[in-house]
TORMI-424002 format. One line per 8 residues: number of its first residue (from 1); for each residue x, y negated, z negated of C-alpha. Coordinates in steps of 0.25 Angstrom, whole numbers, plus 5000, padded with zeros to 4 digits. Example, Ala and Ser with C-alpha at 12.3 -4.5 7.8 and 13.67 -1.06 7.14 Angstrom:
1 = 5049 5018 4969; 5055 5004 4971
END
This chain:
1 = 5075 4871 4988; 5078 4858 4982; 5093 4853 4983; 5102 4856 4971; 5104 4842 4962; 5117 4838 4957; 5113 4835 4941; 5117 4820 4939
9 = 5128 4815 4930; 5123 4806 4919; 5129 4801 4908; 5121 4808 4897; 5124 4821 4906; 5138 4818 4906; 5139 4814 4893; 5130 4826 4884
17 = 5128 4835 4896; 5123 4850 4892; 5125 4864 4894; 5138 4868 4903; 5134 4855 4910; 5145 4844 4913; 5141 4835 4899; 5146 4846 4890
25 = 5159 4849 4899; 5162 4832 4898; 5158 4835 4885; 5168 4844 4881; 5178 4838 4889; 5176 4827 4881; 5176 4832 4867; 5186 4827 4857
33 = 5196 4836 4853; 5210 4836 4845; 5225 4837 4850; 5237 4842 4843; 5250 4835 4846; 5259 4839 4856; 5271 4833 4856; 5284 4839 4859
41 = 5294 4838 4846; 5309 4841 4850; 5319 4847 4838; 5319 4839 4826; 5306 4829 4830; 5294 4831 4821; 5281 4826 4828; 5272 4817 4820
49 = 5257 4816 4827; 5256 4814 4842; 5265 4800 4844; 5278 4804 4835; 5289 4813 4834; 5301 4809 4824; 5314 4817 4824; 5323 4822 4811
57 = 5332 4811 4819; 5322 4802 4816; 5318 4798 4829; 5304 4795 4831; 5298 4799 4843; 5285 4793 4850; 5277 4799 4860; 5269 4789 4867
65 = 5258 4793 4876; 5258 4782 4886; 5266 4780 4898; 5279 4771 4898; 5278 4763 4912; 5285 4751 4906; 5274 4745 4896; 5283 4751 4884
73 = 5274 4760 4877; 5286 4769 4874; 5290 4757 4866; 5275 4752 4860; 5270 4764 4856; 5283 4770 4848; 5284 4756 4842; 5269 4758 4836
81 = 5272 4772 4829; 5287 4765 4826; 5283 4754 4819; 5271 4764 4812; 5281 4774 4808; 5294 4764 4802; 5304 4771 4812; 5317 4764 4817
89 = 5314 4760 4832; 5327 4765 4835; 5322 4780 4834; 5310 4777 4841; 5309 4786 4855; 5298 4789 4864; 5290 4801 4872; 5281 4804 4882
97 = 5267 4809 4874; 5263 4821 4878; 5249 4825 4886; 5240 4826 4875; 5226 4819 4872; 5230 4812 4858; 5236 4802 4868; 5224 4799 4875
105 = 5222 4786 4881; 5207 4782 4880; 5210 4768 4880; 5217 4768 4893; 5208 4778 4897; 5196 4769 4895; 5204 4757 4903; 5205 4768 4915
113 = 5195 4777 4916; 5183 4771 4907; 5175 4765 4919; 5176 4779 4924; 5172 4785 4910; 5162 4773 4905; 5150 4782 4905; 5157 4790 4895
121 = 5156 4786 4879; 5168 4779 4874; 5171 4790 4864; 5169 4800 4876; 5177 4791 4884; 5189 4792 4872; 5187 4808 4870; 5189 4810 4884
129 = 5201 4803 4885; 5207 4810 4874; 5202 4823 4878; 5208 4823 4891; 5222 4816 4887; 5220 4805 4894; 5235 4798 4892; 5235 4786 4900
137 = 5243 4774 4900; 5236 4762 4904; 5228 4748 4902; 5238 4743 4893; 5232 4755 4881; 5245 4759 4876; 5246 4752 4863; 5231 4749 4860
145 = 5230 4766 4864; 5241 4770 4854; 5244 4760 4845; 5234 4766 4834; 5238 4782 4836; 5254 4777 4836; 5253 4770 4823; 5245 4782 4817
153 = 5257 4792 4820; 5267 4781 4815; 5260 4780 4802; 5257 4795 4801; 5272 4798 4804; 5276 4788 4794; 5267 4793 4783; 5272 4807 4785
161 = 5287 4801 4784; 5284 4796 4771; 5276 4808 4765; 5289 4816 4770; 5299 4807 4763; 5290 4804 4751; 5289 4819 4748; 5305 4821 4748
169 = 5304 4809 4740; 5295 4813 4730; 5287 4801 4733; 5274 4794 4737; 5273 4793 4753; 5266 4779 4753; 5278 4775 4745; 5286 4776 4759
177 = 5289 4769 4772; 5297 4769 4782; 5306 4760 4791; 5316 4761 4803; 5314 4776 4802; 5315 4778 4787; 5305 4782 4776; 5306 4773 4764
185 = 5301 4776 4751; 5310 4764 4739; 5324 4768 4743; 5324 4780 4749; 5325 4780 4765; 5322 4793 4775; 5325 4794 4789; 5311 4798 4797
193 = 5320 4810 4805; 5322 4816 4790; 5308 4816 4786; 5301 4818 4801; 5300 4835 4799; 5295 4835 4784; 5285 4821 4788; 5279 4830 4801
201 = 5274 4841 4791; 5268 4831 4780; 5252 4826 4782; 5246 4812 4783; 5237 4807 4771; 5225 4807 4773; 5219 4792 4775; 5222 4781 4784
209 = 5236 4781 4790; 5244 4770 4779; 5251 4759 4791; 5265 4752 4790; 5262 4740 4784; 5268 4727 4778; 5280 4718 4785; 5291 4730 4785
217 = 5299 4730 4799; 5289 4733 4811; 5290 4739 4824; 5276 4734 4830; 5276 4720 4836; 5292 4720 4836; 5300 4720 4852; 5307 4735 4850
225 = 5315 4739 4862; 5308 4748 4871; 5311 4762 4870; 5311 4767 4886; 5320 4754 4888; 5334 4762 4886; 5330 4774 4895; 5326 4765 4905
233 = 5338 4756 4905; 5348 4768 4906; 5340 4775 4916; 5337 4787 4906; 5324 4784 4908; 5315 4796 4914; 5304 4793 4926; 5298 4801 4934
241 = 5308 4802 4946; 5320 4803 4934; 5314 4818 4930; 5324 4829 4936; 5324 4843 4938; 5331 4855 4944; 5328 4859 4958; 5319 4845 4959
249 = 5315 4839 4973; 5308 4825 4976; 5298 4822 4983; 5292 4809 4990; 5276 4808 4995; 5267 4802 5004; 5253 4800 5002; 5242 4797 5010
257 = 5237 4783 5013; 5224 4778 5003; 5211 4785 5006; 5205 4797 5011; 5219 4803 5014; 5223 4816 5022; 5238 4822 5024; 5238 4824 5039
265 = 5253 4828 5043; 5267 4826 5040; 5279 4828 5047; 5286 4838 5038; 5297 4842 5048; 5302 4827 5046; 5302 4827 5032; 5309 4844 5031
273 = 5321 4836 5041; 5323 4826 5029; 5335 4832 5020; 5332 4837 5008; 5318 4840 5010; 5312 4850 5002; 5296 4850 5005; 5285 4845 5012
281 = 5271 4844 5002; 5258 4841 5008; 5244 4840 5002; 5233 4831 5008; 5235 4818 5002; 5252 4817 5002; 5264 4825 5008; 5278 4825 5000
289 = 5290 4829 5003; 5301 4835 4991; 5315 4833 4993; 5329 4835 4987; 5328 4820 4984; 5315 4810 4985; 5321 4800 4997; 5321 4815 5006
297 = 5310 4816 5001; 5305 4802 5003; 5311 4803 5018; 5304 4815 5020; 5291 4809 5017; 5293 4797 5028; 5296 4808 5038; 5284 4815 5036
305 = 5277 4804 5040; 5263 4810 5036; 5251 4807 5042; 5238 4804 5033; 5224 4806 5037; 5215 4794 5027; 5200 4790 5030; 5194 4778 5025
313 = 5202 4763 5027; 5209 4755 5016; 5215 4742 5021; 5215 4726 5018; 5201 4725 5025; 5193 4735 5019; 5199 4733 5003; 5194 4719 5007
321 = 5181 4723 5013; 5180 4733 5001; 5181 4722 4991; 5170 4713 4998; 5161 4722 4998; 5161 4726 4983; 5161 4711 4982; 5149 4709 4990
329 = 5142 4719 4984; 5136 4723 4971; 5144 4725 4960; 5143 4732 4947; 5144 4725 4933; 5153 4728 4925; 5152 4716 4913; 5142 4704 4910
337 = 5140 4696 4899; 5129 4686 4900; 5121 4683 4913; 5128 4680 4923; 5116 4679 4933; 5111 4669 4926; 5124 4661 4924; 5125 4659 4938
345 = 5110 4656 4940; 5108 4642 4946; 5123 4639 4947; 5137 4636 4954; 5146 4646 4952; 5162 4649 4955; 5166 4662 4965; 5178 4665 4969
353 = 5185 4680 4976; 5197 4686 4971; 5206 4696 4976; 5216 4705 4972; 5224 4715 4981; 5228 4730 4979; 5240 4731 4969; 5250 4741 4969
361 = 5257 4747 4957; 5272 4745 4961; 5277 4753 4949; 5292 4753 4949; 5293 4768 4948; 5289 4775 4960; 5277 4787 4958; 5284 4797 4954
369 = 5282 4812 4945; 5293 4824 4944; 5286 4837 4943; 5289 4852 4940; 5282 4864 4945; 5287 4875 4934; 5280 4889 4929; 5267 4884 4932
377 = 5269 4870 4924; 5271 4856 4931; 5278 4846 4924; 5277 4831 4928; 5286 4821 4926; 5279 4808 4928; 5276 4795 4923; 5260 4794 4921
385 = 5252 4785 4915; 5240 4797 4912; 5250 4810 4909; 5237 4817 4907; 5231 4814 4920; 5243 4816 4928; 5245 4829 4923; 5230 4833 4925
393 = 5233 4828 4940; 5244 4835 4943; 5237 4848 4935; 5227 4847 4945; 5236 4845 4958; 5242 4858 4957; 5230 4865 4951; 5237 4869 4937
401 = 5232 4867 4922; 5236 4852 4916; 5241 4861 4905; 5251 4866 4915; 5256 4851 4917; 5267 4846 4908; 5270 4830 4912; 5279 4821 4906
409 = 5277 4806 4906; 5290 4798 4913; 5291 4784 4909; 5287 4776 4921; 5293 4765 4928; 5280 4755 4929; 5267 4760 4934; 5255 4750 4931
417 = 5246 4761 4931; 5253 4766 4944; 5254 4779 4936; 5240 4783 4932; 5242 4789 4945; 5244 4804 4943; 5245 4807 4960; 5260 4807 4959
425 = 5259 4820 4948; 5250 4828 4956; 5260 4827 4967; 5271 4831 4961; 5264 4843 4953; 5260 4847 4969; 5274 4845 4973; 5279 4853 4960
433 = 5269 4865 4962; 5272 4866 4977; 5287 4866 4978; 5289 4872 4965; 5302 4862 4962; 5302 4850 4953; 5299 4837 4962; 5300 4824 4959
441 = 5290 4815 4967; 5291 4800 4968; 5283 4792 4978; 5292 4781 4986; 5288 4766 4984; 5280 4767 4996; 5272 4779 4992; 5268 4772 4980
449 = 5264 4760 4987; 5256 4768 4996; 5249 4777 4986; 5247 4767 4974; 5234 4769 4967; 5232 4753 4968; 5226 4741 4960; 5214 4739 4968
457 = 5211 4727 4975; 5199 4719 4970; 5191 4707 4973; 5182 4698 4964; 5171 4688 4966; 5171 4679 4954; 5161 4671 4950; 5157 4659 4939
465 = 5148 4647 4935; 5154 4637 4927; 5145 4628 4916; 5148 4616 4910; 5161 4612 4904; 5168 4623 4913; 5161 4635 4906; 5160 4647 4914
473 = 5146 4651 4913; 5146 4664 4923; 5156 4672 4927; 5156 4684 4938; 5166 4693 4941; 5164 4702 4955; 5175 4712 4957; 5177 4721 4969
481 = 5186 4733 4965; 5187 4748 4966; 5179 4756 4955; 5195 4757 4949; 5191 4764 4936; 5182 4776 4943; 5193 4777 4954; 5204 4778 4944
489 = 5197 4788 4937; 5193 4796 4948; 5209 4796 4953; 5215 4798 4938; 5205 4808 4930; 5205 4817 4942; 5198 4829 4935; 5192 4824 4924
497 = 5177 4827 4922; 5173 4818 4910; 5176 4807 4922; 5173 4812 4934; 5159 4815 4928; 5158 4801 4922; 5161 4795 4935; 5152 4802 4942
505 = 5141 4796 4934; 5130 4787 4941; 5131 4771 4941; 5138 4761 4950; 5144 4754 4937; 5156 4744 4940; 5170 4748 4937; 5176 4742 4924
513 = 5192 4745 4928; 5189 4738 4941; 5185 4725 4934; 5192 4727 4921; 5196 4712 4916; 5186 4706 4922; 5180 4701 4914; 5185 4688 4910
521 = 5191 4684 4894; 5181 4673 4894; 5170 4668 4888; 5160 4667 4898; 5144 4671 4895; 5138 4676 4907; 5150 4686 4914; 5147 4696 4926
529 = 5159 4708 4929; 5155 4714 4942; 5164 4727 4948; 5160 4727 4965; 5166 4740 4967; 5175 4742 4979; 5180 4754 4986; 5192 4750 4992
537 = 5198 4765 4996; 5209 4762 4987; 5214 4771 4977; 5212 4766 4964; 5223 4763 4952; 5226 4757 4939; 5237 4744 4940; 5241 4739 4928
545 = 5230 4730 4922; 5220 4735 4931; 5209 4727 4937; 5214 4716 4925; 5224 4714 4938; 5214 4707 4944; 5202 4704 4937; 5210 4693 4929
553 = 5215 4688 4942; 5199 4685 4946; 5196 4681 4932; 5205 4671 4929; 5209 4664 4942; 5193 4663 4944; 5194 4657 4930; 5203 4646 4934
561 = 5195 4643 4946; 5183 4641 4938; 5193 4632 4928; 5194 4623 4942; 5180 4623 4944; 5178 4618 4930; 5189 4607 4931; 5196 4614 4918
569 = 5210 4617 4914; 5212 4632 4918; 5218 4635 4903; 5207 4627 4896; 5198 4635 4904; 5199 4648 4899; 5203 4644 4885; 5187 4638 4886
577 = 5181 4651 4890; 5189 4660 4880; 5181 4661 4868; 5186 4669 4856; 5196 4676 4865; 5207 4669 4856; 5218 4678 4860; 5215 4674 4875
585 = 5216 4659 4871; 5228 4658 4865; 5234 4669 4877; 5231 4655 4886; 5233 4644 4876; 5249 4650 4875; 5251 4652 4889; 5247 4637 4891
593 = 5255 4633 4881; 5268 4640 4883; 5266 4638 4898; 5264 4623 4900; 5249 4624 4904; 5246 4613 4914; 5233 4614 4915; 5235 4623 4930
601 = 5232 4608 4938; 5236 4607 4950; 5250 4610 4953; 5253 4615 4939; 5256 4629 4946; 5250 4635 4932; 5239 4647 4931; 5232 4653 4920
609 = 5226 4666 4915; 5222 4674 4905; 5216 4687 4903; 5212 4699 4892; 5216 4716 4894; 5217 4726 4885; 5215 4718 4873; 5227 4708 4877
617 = 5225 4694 4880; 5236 4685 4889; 5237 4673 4898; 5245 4669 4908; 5249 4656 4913; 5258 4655 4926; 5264 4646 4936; 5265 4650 4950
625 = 5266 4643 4963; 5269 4645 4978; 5283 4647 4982; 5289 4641 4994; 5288 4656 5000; 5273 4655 4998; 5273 4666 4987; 5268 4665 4973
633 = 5279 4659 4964; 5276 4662 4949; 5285 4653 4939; 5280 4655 4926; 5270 4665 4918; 5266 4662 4904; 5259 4671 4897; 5251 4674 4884
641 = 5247 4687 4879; 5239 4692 4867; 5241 4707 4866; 5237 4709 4852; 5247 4716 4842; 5260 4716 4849; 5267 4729 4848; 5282 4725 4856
649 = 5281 4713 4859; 5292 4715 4870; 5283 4725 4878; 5273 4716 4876; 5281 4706 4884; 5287 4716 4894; 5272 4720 4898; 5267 4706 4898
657 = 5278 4702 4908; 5279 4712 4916; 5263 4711 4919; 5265 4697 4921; 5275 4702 4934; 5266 4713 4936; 5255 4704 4937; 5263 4693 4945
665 = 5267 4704 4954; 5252 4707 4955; 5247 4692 4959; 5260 4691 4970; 5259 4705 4975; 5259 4720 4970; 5249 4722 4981; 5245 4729 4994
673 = 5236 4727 5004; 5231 4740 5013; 5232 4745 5029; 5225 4757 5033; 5226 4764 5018; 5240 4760 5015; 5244 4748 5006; 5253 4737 5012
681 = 5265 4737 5003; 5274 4750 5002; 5284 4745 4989; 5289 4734 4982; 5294 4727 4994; 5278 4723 4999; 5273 4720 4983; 5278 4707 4982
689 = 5282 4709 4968; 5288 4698 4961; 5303 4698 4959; 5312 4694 4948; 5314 4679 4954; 5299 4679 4954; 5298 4682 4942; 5292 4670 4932
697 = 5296 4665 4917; 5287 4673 4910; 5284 4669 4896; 5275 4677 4887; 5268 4674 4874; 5262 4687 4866; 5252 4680 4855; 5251 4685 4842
705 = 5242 4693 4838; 5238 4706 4830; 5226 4711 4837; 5226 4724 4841; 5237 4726 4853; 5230 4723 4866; 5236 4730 4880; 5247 4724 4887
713 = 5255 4730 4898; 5244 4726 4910; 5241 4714 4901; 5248 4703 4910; 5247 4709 4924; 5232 4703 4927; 5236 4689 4921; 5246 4685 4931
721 = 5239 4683 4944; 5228 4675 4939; 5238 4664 4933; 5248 4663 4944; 5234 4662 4954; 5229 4651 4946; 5244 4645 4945; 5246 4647 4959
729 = 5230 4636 4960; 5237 4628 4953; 5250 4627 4961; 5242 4626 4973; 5227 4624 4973; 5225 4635 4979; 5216 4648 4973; 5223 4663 4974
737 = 5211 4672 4974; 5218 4685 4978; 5229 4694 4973; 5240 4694 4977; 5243 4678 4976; 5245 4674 4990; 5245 4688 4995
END
């Protein structure tokens, strides 16, 4: 009898599939569908669509659907409904969005999971995101996500206000406005709180929704004062590790080492010795241990002193041996415009290796989740960046209905994509379930050094042929990185079929995340992208700005060497090879100007760089030397930065400087190396992170402009390193082809 066959997965089978077969399942699962809205109005609040709530006090209420991890969408997104609906920013407050598909992020979605979905349509694609809820907070979407919706519900709300004041008034409703928190019509004045209840039970006209137009006072494009600012500075502020409840224990974890990892033994008489102990958990992977406060815990944990079993090697040697060997071998293409076999044909062409190390998220607030076990519900305190995916995890660790899991975003002290990562709720749901006790589980700063879903490292050979006059004619880009969107699919989507199927299908195609930014903002005609996929044994993560982190570092201290070969002016150079990229241009024109441009000749101690993400433009100029203690001294950072439609300008800055030190930290340290499948550096301490006396003058221009708003919390991290590299060449003579700088 011949061998049963496994039928094999196609696109056209998963796409259309038939009968009770796998298509019609993806199908269904797939198929559009509508949502009611579900947010939670307390006494006196009438709800206005999905985004708004305004009370019979007059306070209006948004609920924004992304995470607040610093960025200051709790200020951006109200301002957008705030400046739509006339209201007085001083009755402005904020919530948590519920769990609910209308705040799907498909844009976010698509930056993170899209390699993993490509075979997909894009409609199909958008669909699934919706259907599955798919709330995530990432790639710098949040305004370019929710900008159109929020202004909707400001302008819907506002209509209603006016057709409930024009009908007490006796008068036309397009006769009426609003401002500061009033509905105007000639004289007469009426406070929103007054009119919320009738306005909530009148409809919309049918047509186009009428915008705020004309020069009356505006919200957008104005600095308003952040709204989680307060909270924060008085410490009423909740996180995670603030929740507290009656009869609630603590606990502290250990997790195996990276690999193929196995709980062998623990010494549980040491940690039942510590005081205060309440219990020992086991499973497989990590042992914990739940105390009356987390440093028993935490105590508890060291004296254990469990023993893994991993199988498989990560260290220094084999990432490096990892990375050559992608190198060395064939790579798949991932973008080409032109012929770049030809260009090369019959001449000399530049090469030159870059290197970057693994980088660690180093958030400021410890991993951390409260959970509560309670008449077979689990509730989760937590600060997520995928509320929908954390629940579904934790749904699935203690083998309950997602229906039966009730989670409540914390704001988050940092995270750079540290909290994607949904390990830390199914934990605590396994610790909830099995001592049937609130527990509040927080990892120490070891732990989250140790277990961090890292930035991969990455190598790249680049290569180019320049033509007469310094043109570049050719231009190869050979990166050696883990297949970063599969993995991160495979580790964050957990049971979700419409991508397990799609990864499953056939074709060794590159992986778009992995080289993301790559490609160069240049005008060059014949241009090769190349992923060399690398298995490295690493677990894969996102960290802010992805592999722009380092893809800009290859693209554009490459780009000053070729300047070099040329015999050009690094600033000329580029502006050469830009084309119509006119935001781009003037990005580098006011970054020489404001900044003294010298040209980057010898001993000038000046870099440049420029680069383009989400729809934003900047460039940065710094000047960087060699301490006396044979450190990297950076003195000056000058930046220009094209974002589109400014919303805050504030938080526009706030995000532009803090990824200019992120991105600082990044080029001087924020890394790790490995031995035998644990990373070097346990905390701050080994990070090398800059400090305040290293911090630079910072000056930052926004330009002008009313496009379309472009993304801007990752948008300076990858800018950084390149600049003070090529300042660093020009202070010294010398090339930095690996990150960190002098690492």
């Amino acid at each position: 009898m011949a061998e049963p066959t496994t039928p094999r997965i196609t696109r056209r089978r998963l796409l259309i599939g038939g009968g009770a077969g796998v298509g019609l399942i993806v199908a269904w699962g797939l198929w559009p569908r509508r949502y009611g809205v579900n947010l939670a109005a307390a006494e006196g609040e009438s709800i206005f669509g999905p985004y708004l709530k305004i009370g019979a006090d007059g306070q209006v209420t948004v609920a924004v659907p992304q995470a607040e991890h610093g960025q200051g969408v709790y200020t951006a997104l109200p301002q957008i409904v705030a400046d739509e609906l006339g209201a007085d920013w001083r009755t402005v407050a904020v919530e948590a969005a519920p769990i609910n598909p209308l705040y799907a992020n498909p844009l976010a979605a698509g930056i993170l999971f899209g390699d993993a979905l490509a075979l997909l349509p894009a409609a199909t694609r958008a669909a699934h995101a919706e259907r599955t809820a798919l709330m995530l907070t990432a790639g710098s979407t949040s305004i370019r996500r929710f900008e159109a919706p929020l202004r909707e519900a400001g302008a819907a709300a506002r209509v209603l206000l006016c057709k409930a004041a024009a009908r007490a008034w006796g008068g036309d409703w397009r006769s009426c406005g609003t401002a500061d928190g009033f509905v105007v019509m000639g004289e007469r004045r009426e406070r929103f709180g007054v009119l919320a209840a009738a306005a909530a039970g009148e409809s919309l006209p049918g047509g186009e929704l009428p915008y705020r137009v004309g020069d009356e006072k505006r919200l957008v494009g104005t600095a308003q004062p952040r709204l989680d600012a307060p909270a924060k500075v008085d410490g009423s502020a909740t996180f995670a590790a603030d929740v507290r409840k009656p009869g609630m224990v603590f606990a502290s974890i250990r997790q195996g080492p990276i690999g193929d990892t196995r709980l062998l033994s623990i010494d549980k008489p040491a940690a039942d010795a510590v005081p205060g102990v309440v219990s020992v958990v086991e499973t497989d992977r990590w042992v914990a241990a739940a105390a009356t406060t987390w440093w028993a815990a935490n105590r508890a944990v060291d004296a254990m002193a469990p023993r893994f079993e991993t199988h498989g090697l990560v260290d220094n040697a084999s990432i490096a041996t990892a990375l050559d060997t992608a190198l060395s071998g064939e790579g798949a293409r991932v973008h080409e415009a032109g012929d770049i076999d030809a260009a090369f044909t019959g001449g000399r062409t530049q090469t030159a290796t870059y290197r970057v190390a693994a980088a660690l998220h180093g958030a400021i607030e410890p991993t951390s989740a409260t959970a509560d076990w309670s008449d077979g519900t689990l509730t989760l305190w937590m600060p997520t960046q995928a509320p929908t995916l954390a629940r579904a995890a934790a749904a699935r660790a203690i083998g309950i209905a997602e229906d039966r899991v009730v989670l409540h975003p914390t704001i988050a002290g940092g995270s750079f994509g540290a909290n994607l990562d949904h390990r830390v709720a199914e934990q605590a749901a396994v610790l909830a379930r099995k001592l049937e006790k609130p527990v509040q589980l927080t990892w120490s700063r070891g732990e989250d050094c140790l277990a961090d879903r890292y930035r991969a490292p990455a190598a790249a050979r680049m290569t180019a042929r320049l033509g007469r006059g310094g043109t570049i004619l050719g231009w190869r880009a050979q990166v050696a990185a883990p297949r970063t969107g599969r993995d991160l699919a495979r580790l964050l989507l957990g049971g979700d079929v419409a991508a397990s199927l799609a990864m499953a299908l056939p074709g060794d195609r590159g992986d778009a995340l992995a080289t993301d930014g790559a490609v160069p903002p240049y005008g060059i005609p014949n241009l090769a992208v190349d992923h060399h996929p690398a298995d490295l044994g690493l677990p894969a993560g996102w960290w802010r700005s992805g592999a722009h982190s380092y893809t800009a570092f290859f693209t554009e201290c490459f780009l000053d060497e070729l300047a070099g070969f040329a015999g050009m002016e690094a600033h000329s150079f580029r502006i050469a090879m830009l084309g119509g990229d006119v935001a781009l241009a003037r990005c580098l024109s006011t970054v020489a100007t404001m900044g003294g441009w010298q040209g980057g000749v010898p001993g000038s101690a000046q870099g440049i760089a420029c680069h383009r993400m989400r729809g934003s433009a900047i460039a940065c100029m710094a000047e960087a030397h060699i301490g006396d203690n044979q450190r990297v001294k950076v003195d000056r950072l000058v930046v220009a930065v094209d974002c589109g439609r400014v919303i805050n300008p504030d938080l526009v800055r706030q995000q532009i400087e803090g990824g200019l030190l992120f991105g600082m930290a990044m080029a001087t340290g924020a890394s790790t190396g490995f031995a035998a499948n644990l990373p070097d550096v346990r905390g701050f301490g080994g990070m090398n992170l800059p400090r305040l006396a290293d911090s630079p003058e910072i000056m930052i221009e926004i330009v002008d402009s009313d496009a379309d708003p472009g993304g801007v919390s990752e948008l300076a991290v990858p800018v950084v390193a390149p600049a003070i590299a090529n300042a660093l060449h020009a202070a010294t003579g010398r090339r930095y082809r690996s990150l960190p700088l002098l690492g």
